[in-house]
C-alpha angles and dihedrals in degrees: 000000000000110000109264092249092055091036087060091067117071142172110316136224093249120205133180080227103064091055083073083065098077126097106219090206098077106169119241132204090330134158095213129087122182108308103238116026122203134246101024100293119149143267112263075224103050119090097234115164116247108271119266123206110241085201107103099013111104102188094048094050085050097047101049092042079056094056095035089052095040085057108035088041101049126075097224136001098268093058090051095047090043088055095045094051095050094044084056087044109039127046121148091172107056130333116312121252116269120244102256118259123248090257096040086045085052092054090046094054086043091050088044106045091108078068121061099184104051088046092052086049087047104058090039088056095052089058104047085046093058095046097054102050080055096057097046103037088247114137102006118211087031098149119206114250110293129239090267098060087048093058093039093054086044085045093054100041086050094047093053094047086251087136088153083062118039075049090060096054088045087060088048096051087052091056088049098053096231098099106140130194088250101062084056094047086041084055095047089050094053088053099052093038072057095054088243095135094166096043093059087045092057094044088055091055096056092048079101099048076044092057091243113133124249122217154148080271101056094035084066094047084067093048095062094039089063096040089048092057093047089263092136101133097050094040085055091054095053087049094062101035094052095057097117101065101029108040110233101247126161094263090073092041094060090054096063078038092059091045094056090040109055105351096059103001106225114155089194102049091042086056084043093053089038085049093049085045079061095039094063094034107260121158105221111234137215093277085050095058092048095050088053093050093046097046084053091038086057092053101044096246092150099178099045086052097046088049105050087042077059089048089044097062092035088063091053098256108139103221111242121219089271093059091056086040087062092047094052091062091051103048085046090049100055090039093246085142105165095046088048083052091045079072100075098056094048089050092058091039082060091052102252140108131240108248136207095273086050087069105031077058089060094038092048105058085037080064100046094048087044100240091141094162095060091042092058090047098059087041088059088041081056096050095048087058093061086250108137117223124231148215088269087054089052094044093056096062099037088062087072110040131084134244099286100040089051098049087056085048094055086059105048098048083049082054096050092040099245098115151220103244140190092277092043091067092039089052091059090043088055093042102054094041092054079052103052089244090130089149092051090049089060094046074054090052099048089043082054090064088049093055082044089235105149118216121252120212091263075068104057098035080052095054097035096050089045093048090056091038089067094041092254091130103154100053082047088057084058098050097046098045088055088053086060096045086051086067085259116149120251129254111233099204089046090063106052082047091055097041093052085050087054097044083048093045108035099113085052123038122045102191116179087232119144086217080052079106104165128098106258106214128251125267083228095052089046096057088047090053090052090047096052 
């Protein structure tokens, strides 16, 4: 008997079409993820600390509606921090609320990094509070804020383009004497994830004036925030002009390496950065030879990945468990299947262990190429090995079934706690509008609200620009107007759209749309028309 989780995905509604829906630049045993994630999540690289439901916690929800009225009801920040600080100091009614602890400061600014401000006035607070109980003897043992709640409340403000204000707190920090060399790489990030190349170059530059200390560390930190948000070129030109004071080593050529390989996938400009390592004399590492092969595995150059793995291990580099991963994909891409078996063998001959990612890269080219059947097999092969599956495993093969498969599939991933997410949802959206399914999309739409997954704006421009794609303007209107009234920027381009549709059709649709923005004409002009 197949293993309930196997047994949930069955034999799909297969379509030449849906093969279109697969992206060829799958990314392999990379460290990057995207380079600005959206709503607010954060960074794989930040040390954020896990999410804590404010549901059920007393002191935390008070805590954090202190902060948020303090902020939204104060005219500046002085004010808010004034009122906060009396309110801690002075009760004639009951006992005052206590400053918040290190442990409980982190969770609020966790809780409040969709609000720059009242982070920013949470983390001052705590340290005012702290200084003076100090001051006074009152609440002994009350620590200031630690280094995690510093960089939280920079991280926010920079997430959120408040760079006047992550700045701010950077400057408080200083005079506090607790700056540290992450909220400035935290900063430097923020401004690359912004596209302000120039701006985190410069604040790289006054870590110095700032006492930070500059080195060879925190020079490469700027390197992969500007590969990670697509910034190649211009991380490869600072690593060159600023030879002089960082020696060019590997190790920051990998880094531009790692940028062409899996950040933006380009074959040529990865051989052109491995030629220049050799130009100045620099001897590529292990990390070097397991970018290459991946950058040739992604893109299903099957004899380039299987010669520099040969290189690899010529020149004496043990390939790690990315290296056969990526070979894995390859081999399965190129339906080269016992060979891509053959793996796992070796993988246990050179004493590891596949891994989750080893099978997801067998399951997903199985998928691609819809060989659904095989792909279930080795997924069974990987539960019975006590290996988990994740979202990734699920999203290869619901890019391939159909509605009601899907919807079964939803299920089961929200049974087994792997899902679905926000781009799972976004993914089927995408999928049965590139196959004509619009009717299908919206059944996708109305399952999202049940998993109470809230739509982002990349929801509603989805829906709406498949809905007038396939002429169903009216019902787009709807959707779009409720994406306004959700707080979502306009589309230019959409309106004008949907403003040419309302001037053709005023005389026969009259939608209840606030952008139905043309006088409708009277009952009692009408009669008069007719009449006439």
């Amino acid at each position: 008997m197949a293993p309930p989780l196997a047994a949930a995905i069955r034999r799909p509604h297969l379509s030449y079409f849906r093969r279109l829906l697969w992206s060829h630049h799958l990314r392999l045993s990379t460290s990057h993820s995207p380079s600005d994630q959206s709503d607010f999540e954060p960074d794989p690289d930040h040390p954020i600390p896990p999410p804590h439901s404010i549901d059920g916690d007393g002191e935390l929800a008070s805590f954090v509606h202190r902060i948020s009225s303090a902020a939204s009801s104060a005219s500046s920040r002085k004010d808010a921090l004034s009122l906060l600080l009396s309110s801690s100091s002075s009760s004639t009614t009951g006992p005052s609320p206590a400053p918040a602890s290190p442990a409980l400061l982190v969770r609020a600014l966790w809780e409040l990094r969709r609000d720059p401000d009242a982070a920013a006035l949470a983390v001052r607070y705590g340290d005012k509070s702290s200084a003076v109980d100090g001051a006074d003897g009152v609440g002994a043992g009350l620590q200031p804020p630690p280094a995690e709640a510093w960089h939280l409340a920079v991280w926010a403000a920079g997430k959120a383009r408040r760079f006047d204000l992550a700045w701010a707190v950077v400057r408080r920090m200083r005079r506090c004497g607790v700056l540290t060399r992450r909220a400035m790489v935290i900063l430097m990030e923020r401004y690359a994830a912004a596209n302000e190349v120039n701006k985190a170059i410069k604040t790289f530059d006054v870590m110095e004036k700032f006492k930070v200390e500059v080195d060879q560390t925190a020079f490469y930190s700027l390197l992969r925030a500007l590969c990670k948000s697509k910034n190649i070129e211009d991380a490869e030109e600072l690593l060159l002009l600023r030879k002089k004071f960082f020696r060019l080593t590997a190790e920051g050529f990998n880094i531009i390496l790692d940028g062409w390989c899996n950040v933006i996938t380009d074959v040529a400009e990865a051989k052109r950065v491995w030629r220049e390592m050799s130009n100045y004399c620099i001897t590529p590492d292990g990390i070097s030879y397991t970018l290459m092969v991946s950058c040739f595995s992604i893109v299903g150059n099957l004899f380039d990945a299987l010669r520099v793995y040969d290189e690899m291990k010529k020149r004496g580099w043990t390939p790690g468990i990315g290296v056969y991963n990526s070979l894995v994909y390859v081999l399965t891409r190129e339906n080269c299947m016992t060979d891509a078996h053959n793996i796992f063998s070796k993988l246990i001959y050179e004493g590891l262990q596949p891994n989750v990612e080893t099978y997801n890269n067998m399951i997903i080219p199985l998928c691609e190429s819809c060989k659904l059947d095989e792909a279930r097999m080795v997924m069974e092969s990987m539960i019975l090995k006590g290996i988990v599956p994740t979202i990734s495993t699920y999203h290869a093969f619901l890019k391939q079934e159909g509605i009601d498969e899907s919807l079964k599939l939803l299920r089961k991933m929200k049974e087994v706690g792997f899902g679905p997410k926000s781009d799972t949802f976004l993914m089927l959206l995408d999928k049965f509008f590139l196959l004509n399914e619009s009717g299908n999309a919206l059944r996708v739409w109305n399952e999202m609200r049940k998993y109470d997954i809230s739509p982002a704006r990349s929801h509603y421009m989805t829906v709406v620009q498949g809905l007038v794609k396939h002429g169903c303007m009216p019902r787009a209107l709807e959707y779009y107007d409720e994406m306004k009234e959700n707080g979502f920027a306009s589309d230019t381009q959409l309106e004008k759209e949907f403003k040419t549709f309302l001037l053709a059709n005023r005389d026969h649709w009259r939608g209840g749309s606030k952008y139905n923005i043309i006088p409708q004409r009277s009952k009692h002009f009408a009669r008069r028309s007719r009449m006439q």
